[in-house]
Backbone bond lengths (Angstrom), bond angles and torsions (degrees), N, CA, C in turn:
res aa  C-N    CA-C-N  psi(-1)  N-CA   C-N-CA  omega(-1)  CA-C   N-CA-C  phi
1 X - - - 1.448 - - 1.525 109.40 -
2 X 1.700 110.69 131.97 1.452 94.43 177.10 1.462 110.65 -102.36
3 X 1.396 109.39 142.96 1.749 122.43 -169.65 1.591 90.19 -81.84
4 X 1.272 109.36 143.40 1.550 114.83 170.13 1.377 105.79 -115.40
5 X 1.209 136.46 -54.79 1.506 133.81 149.07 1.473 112.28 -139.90
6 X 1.449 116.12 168.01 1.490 159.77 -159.96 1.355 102.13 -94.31
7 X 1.669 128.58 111.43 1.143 91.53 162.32 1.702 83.56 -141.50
8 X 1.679 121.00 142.77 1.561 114.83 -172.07 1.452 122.50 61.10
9 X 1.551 110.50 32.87 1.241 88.38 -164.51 1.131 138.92 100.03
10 X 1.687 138.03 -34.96 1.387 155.78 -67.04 1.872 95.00 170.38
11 X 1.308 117.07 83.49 1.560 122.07 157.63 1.300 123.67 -60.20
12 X 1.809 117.48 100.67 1.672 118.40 -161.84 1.656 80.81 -103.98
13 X 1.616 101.26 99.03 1.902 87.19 167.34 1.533 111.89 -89.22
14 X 1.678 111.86 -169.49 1.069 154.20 -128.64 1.897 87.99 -79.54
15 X 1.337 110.15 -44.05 1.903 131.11 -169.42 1.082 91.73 -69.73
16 X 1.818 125.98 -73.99 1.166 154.58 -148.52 1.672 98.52 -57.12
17 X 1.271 109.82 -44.45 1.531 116.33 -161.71 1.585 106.88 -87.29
18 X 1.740 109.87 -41.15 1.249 106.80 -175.71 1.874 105.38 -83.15
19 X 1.193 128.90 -9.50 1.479 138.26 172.61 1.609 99.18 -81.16
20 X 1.370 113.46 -69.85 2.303 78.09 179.79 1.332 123.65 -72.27
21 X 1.519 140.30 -8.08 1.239 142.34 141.59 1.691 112.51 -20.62
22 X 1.658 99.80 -66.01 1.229 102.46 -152.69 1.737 92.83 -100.51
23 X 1.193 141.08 2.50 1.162 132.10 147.33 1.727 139.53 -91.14
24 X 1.332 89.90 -19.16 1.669 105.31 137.49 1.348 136.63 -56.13
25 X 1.408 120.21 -58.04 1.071 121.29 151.70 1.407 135.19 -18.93
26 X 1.728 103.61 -59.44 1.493 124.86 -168.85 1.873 103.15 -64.69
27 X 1.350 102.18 -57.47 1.406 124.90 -159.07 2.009 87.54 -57.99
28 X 1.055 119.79 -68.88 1.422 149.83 -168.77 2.192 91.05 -41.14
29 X 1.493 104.72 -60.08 1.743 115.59 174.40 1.302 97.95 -62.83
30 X 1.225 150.04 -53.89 1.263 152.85 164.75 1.942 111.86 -34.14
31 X 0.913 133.06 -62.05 1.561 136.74 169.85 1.639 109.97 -35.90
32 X 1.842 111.74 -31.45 0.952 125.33 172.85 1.318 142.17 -76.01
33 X 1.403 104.48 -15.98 1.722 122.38 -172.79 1.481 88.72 96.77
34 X 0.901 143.50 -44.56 1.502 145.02 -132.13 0.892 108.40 -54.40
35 X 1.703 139.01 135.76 1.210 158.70 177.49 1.644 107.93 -58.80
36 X 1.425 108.71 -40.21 1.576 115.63 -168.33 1.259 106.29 -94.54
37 X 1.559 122.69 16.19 1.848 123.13 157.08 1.181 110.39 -61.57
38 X 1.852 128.82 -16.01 1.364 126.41 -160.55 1.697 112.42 -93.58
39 X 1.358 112.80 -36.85 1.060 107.40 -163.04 1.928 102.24 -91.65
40 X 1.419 116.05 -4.85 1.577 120.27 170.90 1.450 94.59 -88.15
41 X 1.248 120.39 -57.54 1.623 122.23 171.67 1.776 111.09 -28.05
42 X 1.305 115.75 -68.16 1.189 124.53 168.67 1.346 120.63 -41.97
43 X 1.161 139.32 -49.68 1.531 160.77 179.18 1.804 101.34 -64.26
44 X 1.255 111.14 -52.23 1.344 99.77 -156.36 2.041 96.45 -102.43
45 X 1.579 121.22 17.80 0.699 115.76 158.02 1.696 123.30 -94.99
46 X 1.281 98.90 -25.67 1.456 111.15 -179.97 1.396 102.31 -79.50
47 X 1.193 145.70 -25.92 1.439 138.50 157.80 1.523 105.18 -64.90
48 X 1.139 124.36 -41.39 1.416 105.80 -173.89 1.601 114.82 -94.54
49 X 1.537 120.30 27.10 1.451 127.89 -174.13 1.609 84.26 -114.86
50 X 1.282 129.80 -31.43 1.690 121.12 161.43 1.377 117.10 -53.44
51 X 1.865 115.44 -48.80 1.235 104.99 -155.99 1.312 111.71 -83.16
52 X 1.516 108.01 -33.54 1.542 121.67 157.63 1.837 127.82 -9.81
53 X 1.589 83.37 -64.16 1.578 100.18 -175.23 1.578 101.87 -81.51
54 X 0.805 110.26 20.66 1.635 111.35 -157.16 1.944 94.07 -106.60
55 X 1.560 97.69 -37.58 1.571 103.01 -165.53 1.787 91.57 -106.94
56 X 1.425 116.47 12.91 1.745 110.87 -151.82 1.040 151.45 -9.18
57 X 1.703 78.46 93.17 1.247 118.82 -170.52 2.014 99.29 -100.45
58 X 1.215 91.23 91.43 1.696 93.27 -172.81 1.554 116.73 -61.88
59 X 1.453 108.48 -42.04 1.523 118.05 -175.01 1.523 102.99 -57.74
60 X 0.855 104.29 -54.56 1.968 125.71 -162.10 1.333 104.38 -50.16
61 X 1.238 102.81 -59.58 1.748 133.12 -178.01 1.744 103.22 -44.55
62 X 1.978 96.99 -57.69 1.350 99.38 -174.45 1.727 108.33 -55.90
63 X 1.089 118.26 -76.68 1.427 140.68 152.48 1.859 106.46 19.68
64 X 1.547 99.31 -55.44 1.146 97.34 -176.47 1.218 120.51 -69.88
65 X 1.258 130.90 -13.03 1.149 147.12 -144.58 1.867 102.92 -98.15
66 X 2.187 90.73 -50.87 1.444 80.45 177.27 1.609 116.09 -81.07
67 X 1.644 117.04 -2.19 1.484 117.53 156.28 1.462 123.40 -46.66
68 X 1.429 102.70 -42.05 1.688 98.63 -172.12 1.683 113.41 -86.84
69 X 1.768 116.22 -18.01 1.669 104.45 149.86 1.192 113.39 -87.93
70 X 1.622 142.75 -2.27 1.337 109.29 156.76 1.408 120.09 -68.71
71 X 1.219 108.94 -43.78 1.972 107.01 -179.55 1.403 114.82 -68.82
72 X 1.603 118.55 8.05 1.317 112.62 165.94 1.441 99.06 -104.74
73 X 1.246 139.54 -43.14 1.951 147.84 147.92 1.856 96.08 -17.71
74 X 1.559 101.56 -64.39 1.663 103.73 -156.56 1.454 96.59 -65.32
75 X 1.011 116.52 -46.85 1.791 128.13 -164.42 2.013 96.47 -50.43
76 X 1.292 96.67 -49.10 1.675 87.68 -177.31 1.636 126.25 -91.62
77 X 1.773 85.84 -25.78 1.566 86.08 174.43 1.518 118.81 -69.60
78 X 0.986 111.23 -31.17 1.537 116.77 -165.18 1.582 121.12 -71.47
79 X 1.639 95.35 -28.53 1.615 109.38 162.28 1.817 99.87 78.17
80 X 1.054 97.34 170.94 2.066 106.59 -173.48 1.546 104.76 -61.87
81 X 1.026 121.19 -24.37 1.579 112.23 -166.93 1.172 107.57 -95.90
82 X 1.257 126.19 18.71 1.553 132.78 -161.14 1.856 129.96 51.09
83 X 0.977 110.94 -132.13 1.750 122.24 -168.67 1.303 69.29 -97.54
84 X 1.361 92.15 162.23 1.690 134.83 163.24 1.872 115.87 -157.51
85 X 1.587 91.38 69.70 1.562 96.54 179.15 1.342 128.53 -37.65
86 X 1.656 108.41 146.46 1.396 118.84 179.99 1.876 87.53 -146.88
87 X 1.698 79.35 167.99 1.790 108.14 -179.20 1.506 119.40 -87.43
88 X 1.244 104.39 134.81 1.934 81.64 165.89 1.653 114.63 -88.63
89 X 0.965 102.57 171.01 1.596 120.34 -172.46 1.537 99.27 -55.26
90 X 0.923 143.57 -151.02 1.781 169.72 164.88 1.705 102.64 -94.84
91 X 0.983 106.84 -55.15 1.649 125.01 -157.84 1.469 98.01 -74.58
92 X 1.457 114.55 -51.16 1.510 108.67 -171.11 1.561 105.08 -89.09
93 X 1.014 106.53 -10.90 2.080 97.90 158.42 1.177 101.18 -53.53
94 X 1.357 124.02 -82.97 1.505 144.29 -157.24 1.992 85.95 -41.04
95 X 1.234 112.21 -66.55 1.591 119.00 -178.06 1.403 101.85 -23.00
96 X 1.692 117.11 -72.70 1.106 124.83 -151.26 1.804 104.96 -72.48
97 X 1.330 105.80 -20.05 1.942 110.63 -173.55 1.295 109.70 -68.32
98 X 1.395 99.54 -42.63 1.644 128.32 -178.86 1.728 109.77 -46.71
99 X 1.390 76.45 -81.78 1.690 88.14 156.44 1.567 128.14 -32.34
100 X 1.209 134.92 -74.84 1.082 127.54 -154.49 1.483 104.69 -79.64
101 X 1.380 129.55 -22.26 1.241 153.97 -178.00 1.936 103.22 -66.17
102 X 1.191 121.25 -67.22 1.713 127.58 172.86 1.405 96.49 -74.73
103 X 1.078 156.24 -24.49 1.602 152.05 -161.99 1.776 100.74 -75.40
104 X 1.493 93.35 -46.54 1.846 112.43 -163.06 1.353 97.92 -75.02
105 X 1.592 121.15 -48.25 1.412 119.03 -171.02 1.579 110.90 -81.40
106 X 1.312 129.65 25.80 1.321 153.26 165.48 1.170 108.14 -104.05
107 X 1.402 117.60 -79.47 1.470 128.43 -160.31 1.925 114.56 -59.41
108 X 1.332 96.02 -39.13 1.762 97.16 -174.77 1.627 102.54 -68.55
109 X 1.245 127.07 -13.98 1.769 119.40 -179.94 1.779 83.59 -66.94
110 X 1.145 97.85 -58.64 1.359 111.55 -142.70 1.661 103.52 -62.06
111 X 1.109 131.62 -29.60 1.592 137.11 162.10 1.631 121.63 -67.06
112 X 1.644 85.84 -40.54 1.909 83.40 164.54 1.356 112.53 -59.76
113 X 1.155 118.72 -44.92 1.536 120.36 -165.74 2.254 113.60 -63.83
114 X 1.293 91.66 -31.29 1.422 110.97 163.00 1.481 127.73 -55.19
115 X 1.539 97.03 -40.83 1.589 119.20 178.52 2.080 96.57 88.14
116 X 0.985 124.66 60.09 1.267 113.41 132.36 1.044 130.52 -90.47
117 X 1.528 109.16 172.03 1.307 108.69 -177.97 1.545 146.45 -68.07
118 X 0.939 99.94 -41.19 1.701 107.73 165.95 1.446 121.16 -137.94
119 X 1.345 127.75 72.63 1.488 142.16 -146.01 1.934 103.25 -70.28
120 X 1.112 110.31 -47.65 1.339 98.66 -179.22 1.815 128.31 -67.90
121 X 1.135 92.35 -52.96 2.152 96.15 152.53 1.619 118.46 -44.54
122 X 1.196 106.98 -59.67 1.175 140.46 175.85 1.756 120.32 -18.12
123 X 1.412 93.97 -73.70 1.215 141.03 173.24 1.487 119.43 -73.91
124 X 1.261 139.78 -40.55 1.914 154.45 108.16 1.597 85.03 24.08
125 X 1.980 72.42 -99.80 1.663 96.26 -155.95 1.583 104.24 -55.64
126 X 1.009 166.32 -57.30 1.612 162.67 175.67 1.454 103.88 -41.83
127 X 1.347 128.16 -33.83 1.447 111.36 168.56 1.739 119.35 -98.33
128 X 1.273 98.07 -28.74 1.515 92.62 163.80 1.456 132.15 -64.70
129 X 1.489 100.45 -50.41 1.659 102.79 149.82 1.496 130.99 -39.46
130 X 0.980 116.15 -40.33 1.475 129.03 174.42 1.607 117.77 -60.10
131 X 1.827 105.17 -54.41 1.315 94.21 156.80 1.766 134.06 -72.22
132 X 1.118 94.36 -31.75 1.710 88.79 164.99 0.851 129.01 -73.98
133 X 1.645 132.59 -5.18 1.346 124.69 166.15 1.591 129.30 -91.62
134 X 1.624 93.33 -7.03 1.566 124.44 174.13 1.382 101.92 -55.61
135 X 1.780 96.10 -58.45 1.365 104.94 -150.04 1.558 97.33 -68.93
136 X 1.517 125.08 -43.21 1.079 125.98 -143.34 1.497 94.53 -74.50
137 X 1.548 121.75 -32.24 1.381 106.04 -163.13 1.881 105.19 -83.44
138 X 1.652 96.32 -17.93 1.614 101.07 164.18 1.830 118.33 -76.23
139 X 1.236 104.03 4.34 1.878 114.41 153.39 1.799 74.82 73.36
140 X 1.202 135.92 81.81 1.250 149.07 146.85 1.502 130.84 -114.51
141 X 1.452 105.46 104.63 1.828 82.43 -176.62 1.478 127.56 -63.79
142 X 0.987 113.09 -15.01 1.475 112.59 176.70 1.603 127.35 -64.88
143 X 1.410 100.41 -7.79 1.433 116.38 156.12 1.503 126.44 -54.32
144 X 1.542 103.77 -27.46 1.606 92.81 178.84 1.459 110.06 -101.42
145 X 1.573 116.97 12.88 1.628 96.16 -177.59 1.917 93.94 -98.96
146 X 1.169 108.61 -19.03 1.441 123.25 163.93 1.496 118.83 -47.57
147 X 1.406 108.46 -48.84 1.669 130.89 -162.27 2.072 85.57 -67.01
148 X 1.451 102.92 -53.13 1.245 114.62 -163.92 1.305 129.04 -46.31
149 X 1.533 96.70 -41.57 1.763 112.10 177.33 0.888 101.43 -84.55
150 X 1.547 128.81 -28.21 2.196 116.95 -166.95 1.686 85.34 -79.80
151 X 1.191 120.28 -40.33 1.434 103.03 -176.97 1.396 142.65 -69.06
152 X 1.498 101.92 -24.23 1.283 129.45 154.51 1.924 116.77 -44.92
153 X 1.844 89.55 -62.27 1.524 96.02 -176.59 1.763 103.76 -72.00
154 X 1.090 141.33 -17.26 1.554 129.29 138.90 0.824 135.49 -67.38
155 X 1.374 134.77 -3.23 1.223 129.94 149.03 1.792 125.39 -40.87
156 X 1.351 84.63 -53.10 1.323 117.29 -179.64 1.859 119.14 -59.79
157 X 1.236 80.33 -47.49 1.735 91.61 -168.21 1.427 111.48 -89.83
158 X 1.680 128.92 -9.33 1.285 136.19 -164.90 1.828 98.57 -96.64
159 X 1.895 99.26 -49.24 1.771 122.17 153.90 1.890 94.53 -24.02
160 X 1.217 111.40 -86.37 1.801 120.04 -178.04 0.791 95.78 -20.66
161 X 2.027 120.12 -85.65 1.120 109.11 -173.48 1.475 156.41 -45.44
162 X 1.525 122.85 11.25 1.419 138.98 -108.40 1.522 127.46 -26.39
163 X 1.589 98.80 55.10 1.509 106.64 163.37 1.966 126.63 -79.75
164 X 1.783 92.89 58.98 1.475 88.42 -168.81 1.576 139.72 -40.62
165 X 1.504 95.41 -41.83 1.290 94.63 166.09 1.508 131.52 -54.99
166 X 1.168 106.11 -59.34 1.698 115.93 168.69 1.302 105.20 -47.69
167 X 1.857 133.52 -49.56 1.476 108.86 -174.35 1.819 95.20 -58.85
168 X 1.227 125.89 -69.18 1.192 108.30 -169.70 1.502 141.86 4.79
169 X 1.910 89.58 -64.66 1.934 136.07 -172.02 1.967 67.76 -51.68
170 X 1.313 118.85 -78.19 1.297 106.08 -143.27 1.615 126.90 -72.27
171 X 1.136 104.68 -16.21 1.223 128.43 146.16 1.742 109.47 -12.22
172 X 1.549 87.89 -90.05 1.521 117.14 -169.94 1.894 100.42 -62.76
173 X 1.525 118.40 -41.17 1.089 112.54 169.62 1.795 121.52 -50.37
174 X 1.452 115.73 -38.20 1.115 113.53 171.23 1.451 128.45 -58.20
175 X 1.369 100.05 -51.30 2.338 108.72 159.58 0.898 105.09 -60.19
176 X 1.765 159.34 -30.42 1.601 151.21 130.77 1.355 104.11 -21.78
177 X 1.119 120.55 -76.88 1.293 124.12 175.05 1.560 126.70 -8.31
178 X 1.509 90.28 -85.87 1.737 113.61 156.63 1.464 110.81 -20.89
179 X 1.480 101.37 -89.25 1.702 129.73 173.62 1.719 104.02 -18.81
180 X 1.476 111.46 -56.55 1.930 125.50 -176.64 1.661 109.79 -60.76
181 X 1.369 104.76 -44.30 1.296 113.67 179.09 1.481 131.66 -76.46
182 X 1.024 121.65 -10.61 1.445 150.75 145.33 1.928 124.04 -56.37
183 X 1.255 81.42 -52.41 1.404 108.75 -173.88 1.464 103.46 -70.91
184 X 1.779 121.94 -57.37 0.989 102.59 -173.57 1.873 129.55 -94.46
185 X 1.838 93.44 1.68 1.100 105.92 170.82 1.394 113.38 -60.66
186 X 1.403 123.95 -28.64 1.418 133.85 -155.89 1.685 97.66 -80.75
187 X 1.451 100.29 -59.93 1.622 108.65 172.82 1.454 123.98 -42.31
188 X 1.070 113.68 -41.55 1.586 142.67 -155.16 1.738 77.16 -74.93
189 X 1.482 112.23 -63.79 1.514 101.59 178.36 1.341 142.90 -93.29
190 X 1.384 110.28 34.48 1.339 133.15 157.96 1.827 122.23 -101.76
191 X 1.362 106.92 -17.33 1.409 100.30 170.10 1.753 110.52 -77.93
C-alpha cells in the first residue's frame, strides 16, 4: 500500500485517499438530483470494494458491489434531467423498516459463521445501504434519512476498524445526508 501522508499516527494511502475523494464527490452530486452522482458513485465504490477486502470487511466489500449496479440502475433510470423526488406511501415505510430490521437479524449469524470481522455493524450498514440505495435510485426522499443512520452507524464501526479516514468520509457523509434530505424534501414538494 502506498502511504501518501501521516496524519496522528494514521497511514491515509494512495486507495483510501483516492476512494473518499471520489465518494464524496458522488454522495455530495447526489444531494443534487444530479445525473453525474453515478458514475463518481461507481468509481469510488470500486476502490472501496478493494480496500474493504483489504481490512475483511466482507459485508462492506459486498455492499460495494451492489453500489456499482445501483449507479449503473441510477445512471439510466434517472434519465438526463436527473432525480425528480417523490415520497413513499405509509405502508411501504413500515415494508421497508420491516425489512431491513428481519433481513439484519438473519444475515449477521450468517457472516459470523463465515468469519468476518464485525458481523453486526457490518451487516446494518450492507442492508441499510441497500435499502437506501433502492430508494434513492427509485428518486425517494426517504433515502436520505436512511443514508443518515447507516452512516452514522459507520462512523462508528469503520472508528473500530481503525479506518480513520473513512470514519471521518462518513462523518461528513452523515451532514450530506442532512443537507440531501432537505433538498429533496423541498423538491418532493414542488411537483
Amino acid at each position: 500500500m502506498i502511504v501518501i501522508f501521516t496524519v496522528l499516527n494514521y497511514p491515509v494511502t494512495l486507495l483510501e485517499l483516492l476512494a473518499v475523494i471520489t465518494s464524496l464527490t458522488g454522495v455530495w452530486l447526489g444531494t443534487t438530483g444530479s445525473r453525474f452522482t453515478w458514475p463518481w458513485w461507481l468509481i469510488g465504490s470500486a476502490l472501496y470494494a478493494v480496500l474493504f477486502l483489504q481490512y475483511d470487511l466482507i459485508a462492506s466489500a459486498f455492499l460495494q458491489l451492489v453500489f456499482i449496479a445501483g449507479a449503473i440502475w441510477g445512471w439510466f433510470g434517472w434519465g438526463k434531467t436527473g432525480a425528480k423526488p417523490g415520497r413513499l406511501s405509509s405502508k411501504f415505510r413500515l415494508i421497508w423498516f420491516l425489512t431491513l430490521i428481519v433481513s439484519w437479524f438473519l444475515l449477521a449469524p450468517t457472516l459470523a459463521r463465515i468469519g468476518a470481522a464485525a458481523t453486526w455493524p457490518d451487516s446494518f450498514i450492507l442492508l441499510g445501504s441497500v435499502i437506501a440505495q433502492i430508494l434513492m435510485v427509485r428518486e425517494k426522499f426517504e433515502a436520505w434519512p436512511i443514508w443518515f443512520v447507516v452512516n452514522i452507524v459507520a462512523t462508528v464501526h469503520y472508528a473500530n476498524q481503525e479506518l480513520w479516514f473513512t470514519s471521518i468520509l462518513y462523518i461528513v457523509f452523515a451532514a450530506v445526508a442532512i443537507v440531501g434530505w432537505r433538498k429533496w424534501v423541498v423538491k418532493a414538494n414542488s411537483y
